[in-house]
C-alpha positions in Angstrom: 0.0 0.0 0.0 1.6 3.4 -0.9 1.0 5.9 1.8 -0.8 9.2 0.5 2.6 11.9 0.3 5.0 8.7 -1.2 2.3 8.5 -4.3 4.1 9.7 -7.2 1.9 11.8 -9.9 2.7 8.4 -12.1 1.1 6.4 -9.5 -2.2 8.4 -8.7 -2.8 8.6 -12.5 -2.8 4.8 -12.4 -4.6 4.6 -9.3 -7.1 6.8 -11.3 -7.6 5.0 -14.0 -10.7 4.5 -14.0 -11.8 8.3 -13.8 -11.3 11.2 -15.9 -8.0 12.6 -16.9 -8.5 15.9 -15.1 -9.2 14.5 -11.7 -5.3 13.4 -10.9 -4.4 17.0 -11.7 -7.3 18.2 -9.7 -6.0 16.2 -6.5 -2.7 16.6 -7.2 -3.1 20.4 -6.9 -5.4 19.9 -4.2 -2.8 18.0 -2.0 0.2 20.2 -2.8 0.1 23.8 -4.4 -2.9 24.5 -2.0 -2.3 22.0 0.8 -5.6 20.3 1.6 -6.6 17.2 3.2 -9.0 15.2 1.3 -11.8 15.6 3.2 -11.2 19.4 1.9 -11.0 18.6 -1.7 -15.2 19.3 -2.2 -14.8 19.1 -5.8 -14.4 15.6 -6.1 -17.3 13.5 -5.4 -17.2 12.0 -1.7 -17.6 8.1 -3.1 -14.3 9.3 -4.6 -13.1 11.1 -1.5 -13.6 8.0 0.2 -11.8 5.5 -2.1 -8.9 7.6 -2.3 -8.7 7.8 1.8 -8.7 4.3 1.8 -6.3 3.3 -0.4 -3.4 6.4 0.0 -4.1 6.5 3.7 -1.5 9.0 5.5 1.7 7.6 7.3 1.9 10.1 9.9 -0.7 9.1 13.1 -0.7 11.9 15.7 0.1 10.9 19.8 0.7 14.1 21.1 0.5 17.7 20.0 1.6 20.7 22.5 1.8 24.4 22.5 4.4 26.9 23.9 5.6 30.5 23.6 2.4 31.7 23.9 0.5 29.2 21.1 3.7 30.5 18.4 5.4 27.3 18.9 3.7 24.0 18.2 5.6 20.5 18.5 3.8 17.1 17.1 4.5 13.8 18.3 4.0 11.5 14.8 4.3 7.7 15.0 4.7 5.8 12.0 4.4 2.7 10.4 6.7 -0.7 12.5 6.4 2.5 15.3 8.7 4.5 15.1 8.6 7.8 16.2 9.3 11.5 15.2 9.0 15.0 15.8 7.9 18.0 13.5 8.0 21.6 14.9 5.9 24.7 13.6 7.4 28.0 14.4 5.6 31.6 14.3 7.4 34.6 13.6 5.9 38.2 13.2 6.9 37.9 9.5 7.2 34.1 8.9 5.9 30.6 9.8 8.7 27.8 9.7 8.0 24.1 10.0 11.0 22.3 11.5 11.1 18.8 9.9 13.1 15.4 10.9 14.5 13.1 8.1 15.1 9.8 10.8 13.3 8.4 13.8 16.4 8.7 15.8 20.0 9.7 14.4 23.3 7.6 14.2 25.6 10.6 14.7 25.9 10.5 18.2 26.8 14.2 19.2 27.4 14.1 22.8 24.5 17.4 23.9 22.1 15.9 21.3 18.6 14.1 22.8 18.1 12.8 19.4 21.8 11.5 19.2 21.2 10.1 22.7 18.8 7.9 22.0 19.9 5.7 19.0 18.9 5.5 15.4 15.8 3.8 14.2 15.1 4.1 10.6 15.2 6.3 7.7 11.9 8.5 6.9 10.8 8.2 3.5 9.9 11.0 1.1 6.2 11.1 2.0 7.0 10.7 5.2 8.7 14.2 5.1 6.8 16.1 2.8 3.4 15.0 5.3 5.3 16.5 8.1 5.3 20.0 6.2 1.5 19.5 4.8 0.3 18.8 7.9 1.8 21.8 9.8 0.6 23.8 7.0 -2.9 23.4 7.3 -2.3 23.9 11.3 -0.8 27.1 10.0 -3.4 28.1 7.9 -3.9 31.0 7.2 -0.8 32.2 8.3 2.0 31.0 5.1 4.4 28.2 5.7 7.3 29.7 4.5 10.3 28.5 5.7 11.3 24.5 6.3 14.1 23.8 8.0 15.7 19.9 7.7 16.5 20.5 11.4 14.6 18.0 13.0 15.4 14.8 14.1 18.2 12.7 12.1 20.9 13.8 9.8 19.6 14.5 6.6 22.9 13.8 4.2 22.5 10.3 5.9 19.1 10.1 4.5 20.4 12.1 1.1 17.6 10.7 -1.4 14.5 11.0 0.7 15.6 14.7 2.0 16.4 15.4 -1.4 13.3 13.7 -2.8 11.5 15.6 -0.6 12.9 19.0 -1.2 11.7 18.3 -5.5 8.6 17.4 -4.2 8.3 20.8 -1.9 9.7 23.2 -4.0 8.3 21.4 -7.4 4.9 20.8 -6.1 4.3 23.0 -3.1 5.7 25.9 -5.0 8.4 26.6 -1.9 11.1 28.6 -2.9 14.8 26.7 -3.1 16.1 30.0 -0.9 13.7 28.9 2.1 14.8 25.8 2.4 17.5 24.8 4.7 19.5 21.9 4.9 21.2 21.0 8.3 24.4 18.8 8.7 27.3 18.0 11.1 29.5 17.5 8.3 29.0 14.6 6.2 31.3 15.7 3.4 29.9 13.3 0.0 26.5 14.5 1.2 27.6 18.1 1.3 29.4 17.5 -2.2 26.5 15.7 -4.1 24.2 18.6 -2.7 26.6 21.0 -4.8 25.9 18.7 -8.0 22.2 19.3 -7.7 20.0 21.9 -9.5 18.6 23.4 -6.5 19.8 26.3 -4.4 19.1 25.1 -1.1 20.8 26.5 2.0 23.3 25.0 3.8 23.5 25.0 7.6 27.0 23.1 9.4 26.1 22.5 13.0 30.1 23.3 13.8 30.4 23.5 17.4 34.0 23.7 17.7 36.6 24.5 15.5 39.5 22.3 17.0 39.7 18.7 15.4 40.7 17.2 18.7 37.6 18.8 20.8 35.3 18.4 17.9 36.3 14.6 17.8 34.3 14.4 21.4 31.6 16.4 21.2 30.4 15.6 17.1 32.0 12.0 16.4 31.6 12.2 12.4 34.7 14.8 12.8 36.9 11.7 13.2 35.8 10.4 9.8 35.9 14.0 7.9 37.6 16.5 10.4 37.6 20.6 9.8 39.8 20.7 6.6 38.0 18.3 4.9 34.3 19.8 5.8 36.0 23.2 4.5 37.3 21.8 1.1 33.2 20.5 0.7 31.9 24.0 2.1 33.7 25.5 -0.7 32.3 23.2 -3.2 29.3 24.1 -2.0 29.2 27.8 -2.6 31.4 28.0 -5.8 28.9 25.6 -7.3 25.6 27.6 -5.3 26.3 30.8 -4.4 24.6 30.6 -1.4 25.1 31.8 1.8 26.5 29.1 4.2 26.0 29.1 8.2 28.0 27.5 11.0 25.8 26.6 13.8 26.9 26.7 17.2 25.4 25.5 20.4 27.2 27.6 23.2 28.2 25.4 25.9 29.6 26.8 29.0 33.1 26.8 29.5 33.7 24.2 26.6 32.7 26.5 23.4 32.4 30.1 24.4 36.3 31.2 25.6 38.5 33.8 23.6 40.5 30.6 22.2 36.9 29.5 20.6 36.2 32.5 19.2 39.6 33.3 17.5 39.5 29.7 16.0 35.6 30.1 15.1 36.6 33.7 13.1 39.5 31.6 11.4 37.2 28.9 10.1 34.1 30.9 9.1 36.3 34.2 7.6 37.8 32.4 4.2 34.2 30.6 3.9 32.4 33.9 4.2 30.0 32.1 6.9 27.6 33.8 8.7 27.1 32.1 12.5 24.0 31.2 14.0 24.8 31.2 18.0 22.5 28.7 20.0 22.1 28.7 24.0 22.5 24.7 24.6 19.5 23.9 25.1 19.2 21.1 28.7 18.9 17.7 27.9 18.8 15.1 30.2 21.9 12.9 29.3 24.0 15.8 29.0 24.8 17.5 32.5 26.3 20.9 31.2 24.9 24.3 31.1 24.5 26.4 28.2 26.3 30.0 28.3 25.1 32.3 30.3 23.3 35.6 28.5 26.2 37.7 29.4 28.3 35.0 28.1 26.6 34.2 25.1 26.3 38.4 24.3 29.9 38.3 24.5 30.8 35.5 22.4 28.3 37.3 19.7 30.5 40.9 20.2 33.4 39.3 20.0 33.0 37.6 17.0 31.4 40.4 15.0 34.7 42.2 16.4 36.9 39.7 14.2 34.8 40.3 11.2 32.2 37.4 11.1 28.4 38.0 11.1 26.8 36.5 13.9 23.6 36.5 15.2 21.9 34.8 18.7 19.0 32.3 17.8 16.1 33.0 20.1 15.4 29.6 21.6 11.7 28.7 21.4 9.7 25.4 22.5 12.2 24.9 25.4 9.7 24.2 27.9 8.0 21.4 25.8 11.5 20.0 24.6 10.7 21.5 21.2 14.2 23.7 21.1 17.5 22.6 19.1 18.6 19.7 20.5 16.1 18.5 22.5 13.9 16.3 20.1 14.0 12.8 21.1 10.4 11.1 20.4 9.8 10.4 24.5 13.0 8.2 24.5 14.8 8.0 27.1 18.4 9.8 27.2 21.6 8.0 28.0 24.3 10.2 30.2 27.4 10.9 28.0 30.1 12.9 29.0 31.6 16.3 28.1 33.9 17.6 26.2 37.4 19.0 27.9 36.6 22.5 28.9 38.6 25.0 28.1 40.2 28.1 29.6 37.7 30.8 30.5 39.5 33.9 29.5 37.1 36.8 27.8 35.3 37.2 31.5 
């Protein structure tokens, strides 16, 4: 049985055979450029309605849905088929909306201050899989515009290359969402980074850095060991000669370990020749990682000192920390496993 976002246009003109050749467009069109659920679709007949819910049922069954930030912030619990389970996030903005998206139930990359990472990898997500995460946070949007969708979720995407990229063809194709407002997160998986500059698609790309010292990055984001910081810069390069695009370096400020005068001067090093701008993130608490994020005074500093060596940085407002919605924090109700930290370094900007 092919779930109701996995259907290809090929297969729903088969699987609508039977009926005139207008009606696959018509809920084609329906599902994607203007995002409604069948039972929405009142053009069709219901008998056909009916039918179709039947056999293209959904793959995504909601367990929990909860609010935060004052209703802005909205984080579904999906399980899916075997039951599996993963987290989508839908973020208001004054000028925006941006769905938050995971590629994996769980994530094989292991970063130490990582829920997700914590608790083990499960399976790859398929493309309909993804794309349903983004239709159904649209219509909870509604009428506010999705705009923005973020492969920030839970899972590396580059590990899960063809279903993130089939699913950004299938939202930007079909759902008519521009390549610039789509971001694709990594923590360095160099041939996934490369065969992203092959494609046709501008996409952005987001490195979730950390550190810039091989042997501290080693420890806190494992896949380092396998492509460490020259490598991930040679692909970063790639990336924008081929795109263009603006790249950003993500970095979870962790106190004492990622936020000294040493950090910053090697951060400024590593962004400067790649022209990146830095997204600054408060760690976010997780429960099997017992060390605190920066303080505000620390993290403000880190930000001014930065800008002071040339690179554009900016502080990420956290949102959804309460309901374990932040960067981070997704873990599908598993339960984390204690790691350790990083060394610390030498707090000397203070």
């Amino acid at each position: 049985m092919i779930r109701r976002y996995d259907a290809t246009r090929d297969d729903l003109d088969a699987l609508l055979d039977d009926q005139p050749a207008f009606r696959a467009r018509q809920i084609w069109d329906g599902l994607y450029r203007r995002g409604d659920d069948l039972d929405d679709l009142t053009d069709l007949p219901k008998s056909l309605r009916a039918r179709l819910a039947e056999e293209l049922p959904t793959a995504l069954t909601e367990v929990t849905a909860v609010t935060a930030d004052d209703g802005t912030t909205l984080k579904w619990l999906w399980e899916l088929d075997g039951g599996a389970r993963v987290e989508t996030v839908l973020m208001h903005y004054d000028d925006r909306s941006t769905v938050c998206v995971s590629t994996q139930a769980g994530c094989a990359m292991a970063c130490s201050f990582c829920a997700t990472g914590q608790a083990g990898f499960e399976r790859h997500l398929s493309v309909g899989e993804i794309v349903e995460q983004v239709a159904r946070a649209r219509r909870a949007a509604a009428p506010q515009r999705v705009s923005n969708i973020v492969f920030m979720g839970m899972g590396e995407p580059l590990a899960n290359y063809d279903a993130t990229w089939g699913a950004v063809q299938r939202l930007h194709g079909d759902m008519g969402i521009s390549a610039r407002h789509l971001t694709i997160s990594t923590v360095g998986l160099v041939p996934g980074i490369r065969r992203l500059a092959s494609e046709d698609l501008p996409v952005n790309l987001a490195v979730s850095l950390h550190l810039a010292d091989d042997a501290r990055r080693d420890e806190l984001v494992p896949i380092n060991r396998r492509y460490p910081l020259s490598v991930l810069a040679e692909a970063c390069h790639e990336y924008l000669d081929a795109k263009g695009r603006r790249l950003s370096f993500e970095w979870a400020l962790i106190d004492g370990v990622n936020d000294t005068e040493t950090d910053a001067q090697q951060l400024a090093d590593y962004a400067r020749p790649l022209r990146a701008h830095v997204n600054l993130i408060p760690l976010n608490p997780t429960p099997g990682y017992e060390v605190r994020g920066s303080s505000p005074h620390q993290v403000r500093w880190f930000r001014d000192r930065l800008r002071e060596l040339g690179i554009n940085a900016t502080v990420r407002q956290n949102r959804g920390t309460d309901i374990d919605a932040a960067c981070g924090q997704l873990r599908a109700g598993h339960e984390a496993t204690p790691v350790n930290a990083p060394r610390r370094s030498d707090r000397r900007s203070l």
